[in-house]
N, C-alpha and C positions, 0 to 999 in steps of 0.2 A: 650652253646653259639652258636648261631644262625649263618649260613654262612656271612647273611647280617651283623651282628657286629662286626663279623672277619673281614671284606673288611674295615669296618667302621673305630676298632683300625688302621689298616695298615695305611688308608689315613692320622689318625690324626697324625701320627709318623712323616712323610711327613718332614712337618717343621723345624722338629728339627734334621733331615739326614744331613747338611750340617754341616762342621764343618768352622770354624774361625781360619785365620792363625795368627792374633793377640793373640787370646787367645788362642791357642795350642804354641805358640812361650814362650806367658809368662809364660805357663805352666811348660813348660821345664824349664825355668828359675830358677821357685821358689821351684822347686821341685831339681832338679841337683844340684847347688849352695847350698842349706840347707844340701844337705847332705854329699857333700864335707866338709862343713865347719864342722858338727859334726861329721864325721870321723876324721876331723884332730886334734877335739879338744878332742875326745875320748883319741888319742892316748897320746896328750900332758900332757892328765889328768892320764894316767898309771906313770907316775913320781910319782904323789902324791899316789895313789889309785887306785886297780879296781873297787873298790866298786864308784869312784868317777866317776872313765870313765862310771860306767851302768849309769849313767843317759843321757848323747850325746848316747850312743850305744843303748840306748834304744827308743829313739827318731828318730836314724839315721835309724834303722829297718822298722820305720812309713814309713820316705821317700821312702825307699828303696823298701815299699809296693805299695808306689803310682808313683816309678820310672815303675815297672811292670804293673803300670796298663797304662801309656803312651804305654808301649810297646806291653800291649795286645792291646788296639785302633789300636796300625799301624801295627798288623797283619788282624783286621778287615777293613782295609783302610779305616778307618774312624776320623782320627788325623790329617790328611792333604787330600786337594782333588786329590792333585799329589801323582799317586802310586807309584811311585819311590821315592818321598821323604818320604813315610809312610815306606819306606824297607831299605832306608837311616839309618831314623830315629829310626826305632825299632831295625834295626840290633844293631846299638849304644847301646840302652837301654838295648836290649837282652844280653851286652856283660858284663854291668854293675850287669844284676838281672842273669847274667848265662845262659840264656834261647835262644837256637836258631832259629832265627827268619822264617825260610821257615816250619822247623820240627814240632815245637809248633803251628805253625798259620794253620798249614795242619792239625794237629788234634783237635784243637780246632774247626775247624771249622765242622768238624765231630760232636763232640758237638755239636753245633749247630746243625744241621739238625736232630739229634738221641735223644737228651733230654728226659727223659724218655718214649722212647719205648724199650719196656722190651726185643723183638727181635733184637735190633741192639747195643746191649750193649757191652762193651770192650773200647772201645778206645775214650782218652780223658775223661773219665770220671770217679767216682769212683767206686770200687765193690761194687756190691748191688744185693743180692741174695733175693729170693722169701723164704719165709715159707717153699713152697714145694719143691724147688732145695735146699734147704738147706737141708732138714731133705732126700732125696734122694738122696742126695752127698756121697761118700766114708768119713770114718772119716779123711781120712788124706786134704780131702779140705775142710770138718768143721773147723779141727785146724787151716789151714792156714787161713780160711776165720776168725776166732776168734780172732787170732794173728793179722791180716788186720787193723781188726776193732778194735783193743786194743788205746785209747785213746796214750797212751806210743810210741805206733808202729807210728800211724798215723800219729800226732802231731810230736813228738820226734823223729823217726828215718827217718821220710817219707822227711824232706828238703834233707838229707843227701842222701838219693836215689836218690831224682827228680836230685840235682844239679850234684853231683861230678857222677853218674851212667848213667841214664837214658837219660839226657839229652845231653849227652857228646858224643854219638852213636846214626849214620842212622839204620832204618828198613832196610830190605836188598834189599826191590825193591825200596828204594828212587831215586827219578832221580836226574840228576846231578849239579841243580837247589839246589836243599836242599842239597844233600850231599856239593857239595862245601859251602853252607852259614855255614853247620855245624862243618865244618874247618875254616872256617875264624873265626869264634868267638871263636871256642877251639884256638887258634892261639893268638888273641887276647887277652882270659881272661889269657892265661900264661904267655901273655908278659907284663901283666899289677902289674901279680901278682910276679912275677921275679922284677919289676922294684920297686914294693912296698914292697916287702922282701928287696931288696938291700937297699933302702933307712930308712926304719924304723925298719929292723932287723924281723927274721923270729916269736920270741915270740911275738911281740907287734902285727905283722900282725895278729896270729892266735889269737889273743886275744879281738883284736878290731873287725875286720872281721869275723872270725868264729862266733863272739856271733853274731853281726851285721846278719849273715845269716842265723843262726837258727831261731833267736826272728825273722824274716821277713819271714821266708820258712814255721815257725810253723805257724805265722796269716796267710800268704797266703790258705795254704791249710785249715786252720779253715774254714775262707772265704768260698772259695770253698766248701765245705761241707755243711756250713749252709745255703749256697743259693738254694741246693737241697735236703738237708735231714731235712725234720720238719712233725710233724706230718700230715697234710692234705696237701702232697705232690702229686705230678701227675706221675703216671706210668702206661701205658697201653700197648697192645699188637698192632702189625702193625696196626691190620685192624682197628683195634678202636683207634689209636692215629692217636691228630690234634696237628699240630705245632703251633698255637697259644695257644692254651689251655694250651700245654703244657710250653709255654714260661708265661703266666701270673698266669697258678694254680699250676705250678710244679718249679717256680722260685720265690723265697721269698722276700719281703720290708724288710729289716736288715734296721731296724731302728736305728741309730747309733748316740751318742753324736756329734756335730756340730765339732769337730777338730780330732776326730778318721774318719768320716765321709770323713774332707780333706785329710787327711792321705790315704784313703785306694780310693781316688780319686772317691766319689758316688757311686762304684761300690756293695751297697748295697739297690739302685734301680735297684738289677738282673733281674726283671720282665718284667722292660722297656729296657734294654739290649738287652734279649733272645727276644724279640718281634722284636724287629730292632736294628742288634747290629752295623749299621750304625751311630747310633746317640753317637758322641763323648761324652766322659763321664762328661764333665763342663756342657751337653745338660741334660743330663738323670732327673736333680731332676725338670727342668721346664716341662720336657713330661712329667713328676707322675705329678706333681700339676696342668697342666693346660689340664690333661684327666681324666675324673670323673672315667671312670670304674676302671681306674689301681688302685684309691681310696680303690679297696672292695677288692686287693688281698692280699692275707697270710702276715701278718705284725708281724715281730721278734724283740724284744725287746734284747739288751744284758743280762736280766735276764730270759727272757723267754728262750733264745737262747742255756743256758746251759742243757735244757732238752732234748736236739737233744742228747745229748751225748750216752743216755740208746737209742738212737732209732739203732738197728742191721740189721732188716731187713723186708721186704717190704710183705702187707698182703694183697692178690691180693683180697681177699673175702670182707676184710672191708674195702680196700683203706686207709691203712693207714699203720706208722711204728709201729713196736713193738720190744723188748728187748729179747733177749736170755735166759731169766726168762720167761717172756712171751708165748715162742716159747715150754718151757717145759711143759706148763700148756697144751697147744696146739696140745703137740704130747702127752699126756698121755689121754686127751679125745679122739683123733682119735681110740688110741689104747682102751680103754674101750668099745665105741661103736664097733669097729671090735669085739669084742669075747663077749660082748653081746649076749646071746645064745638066739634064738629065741621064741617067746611066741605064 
C-alpha cells in the first residue's frame, strides 16, 4: 500500500467521523431499555424454570455486548461530539458492562496505536508469541502461554478475570484522573449490585446476572480475538510496521448474520474501526460499503471464523498463524537440519 493510498483511505473516512446525537441518543435507548427489560423477565422466568430464564439471559448478554460497545465509542470520543458527555456517557455504560471508563479507554487506545507491531506488545491486547519466542521461552512460559490460549481458559475463565480482577485495579502510576473514575464505578457497580441482591434476593441475582456476564464476557473476548487472530493476519516489527496497514490487513470483516450484527453494534467492521476509530459504530458499515478498498480486506464468515481457534501462534517467516501441532513439525525440522552432519 502506497503512501498516496494511505492519505487517500484517511481522507475518505472523513465523512463518516462525525457522529449524530439523534441516533447515539436512540442508540442508548434501544439498547439500555431491551436489556432491562430482559433482565427483569429472566428473573420473573426463574419461578417457572432456568432453562426458561436462558432464553431473556441469553438475549440480554447480546445487549449487554452492544451496551459495551456504546461504551467503547465514548472512550474513543466518538458517541457524542461533547467529550464530557462521551465520559458522562461511557462511565454510565462502563458501570453497567463492569469496565472503567479512564483505565480501559487509556489502554485501548494503546491498542490503537501498537496493533500488531510485534515490538510494542503487552497491553490492551492479546498474548501472541512468535514460533521463535516460543520455542526460546523457559518451559514454564510455554505452559502458561498454552494454558492462555486453552479455548476453556480464554473463553471461560477470561470474563471472570477481566471483570471481578483486572478491571477492578489501577496500574500503580495511574494519575488521579483514572484512579478516581476507577472508584467511582467499583462504588457504583456495588451499590447497584447490593440494591439488586436486596431486592431480588442473592440466588436469583447470581443466576440471572452471573450467566448474563459470562455468555457476554465469553463473546466479547471471542470478538476481540477474531478481529485479530485469522489466518492472513498483520504483524510486523517497528521498523517495518504501518498503521494503516495494520488497521485494514491485521483487523478482520467478521461477517456476521444481520441481528448478531445489531447486537454486537457493527463492531465486526474492525477494519474500518482501526483505521479511524473516530467513526461511531451506527457510521462504520456505510464507510465498508461506500469505500471500495476496505472491499478486498480479510472477510470472516461465522463458519470460517471457528478455525482461528487451532491458530496459537504467529509465523514471522510465512506471515501467517499456525497451531502448536504445527510448531512441533517446525521445531523437529529445525532440529534435523542442525545435526545434519556435513557432506
Amino acid at each position: 500500500m502506497t503512501l498516496q493510498n494511505t492519505n487517500m483511505l484517511k481522507k475518505q473516512m472523513a465523512p463518516y467521523e462525525k457522529s449524530t446525537a439523534k441516533a447515539s441518543v436512540w442508540q442508548i435507548i434501544n439498547t439500555v431499555v431491551p436489556f432491562i427489560a430482559l433482565w427483569y423477565f429472566a428473573y420473573i422466568s426463574l419461578s417457572v424454570s432456568y432453562w426458561l430464564a436462558l432464553v431473556p439471559i441469553v438475549i440480554a448478554a447480546g445487549f449487554l455486548v452492544r451496551i459495551f460497545i456504546i461504551f467503547h465509542d465514548c472512550t474513543h470520543y466518538s458517541f457524542f461530539k461533547n467529550r464530557r458527555l462521551n465520559r458522562i456517557v461511557g462511565t454510565a455504560m462502563g458501570v453497567i458492562a463492569l469496565f472503567p471508563f479512564e483505565k480501559w479507554g487509556r489502554e485501548h487506545s494503546i491498542h490503537h496505536a501498537t496493533s500488531g507491531n510485534l515490538d510494542k506488545r503487552g497491553i490492551g491486547d492479546i498474548w501472541t508469541l512468535t514460533i521463535d519466542e516460543y520455542l526460546k521461552s523457559p518451559v514454564r512460559t510455554r505452559m502458561a502461554y498454552r494454558l492462555y490460549r486453552n479455548p476453556f481458559v480464554m473463553f471461560g475463565l477470561g470474563p471472570i478475570f477481566q471483570f471481578l480482577l483486572k478491571n477492578r485495579f489501577n496500574r500503580k502510576d495511574a494519575k488521579k484522573k483514572e484512579r478516581m473514575n476507577t472508584y467511582l464505578t467499583n462504588v457504583l457497580i456495588a451499590a447497584i449490585v447490593g440494591l439488586l441482591i436486596w431486592a431480588v434476593g442473592w440466588q436469583s441475582f447470581l443466576l440471572v446476572q452471573g450467566s448474563v456476564f459470562l455468555l457476554a464476557g465469553s463473546a466479547g473476548i471471542w470478538l476481540f480475538y477474531i478481529q485479530h487472530t485469522f489466518e492472513d493476519s498483520y504483524f510486523e516489527e517497528d521498523r517495518d510496521w504501518e498503521y494503516v496497514k495494520a488497521a485494514v490487513e491485521g483487523s478482520s470483516f467478521y461477517k456476521l448474520p444481520k441481528f448478531i450484527q445489531f447486537l454486537t453494534g457493527n463492531i465486526g467492521f474492525h477494519h474500518v474501526h482501526h483505521l479511524s476509530p473516530r467513526v461511531p459504530n451506527y457510521k462504520l458499515e456505510a464507510a465498508h460499503n461506500n469505500t471500495p478498498p476496505l472491499q478486498n480486506v480479510p472477510t470472516i464468515t461465522l463458519a470460517i471464523s471457528l478455525k482461528s481457534l487451532r491458530f496459537r501462534l504467529w509465523d514471522e517467516k510465512n506471515k501467517t498463524f499456525v497451531s502448536f501441532k504445527e510448531v512441533k513439525r517446525i521445531a523437529k525440522k529445525r532440529v534435523s537440519v542442525q545435526v545434519k552432519p556435513e557432506i
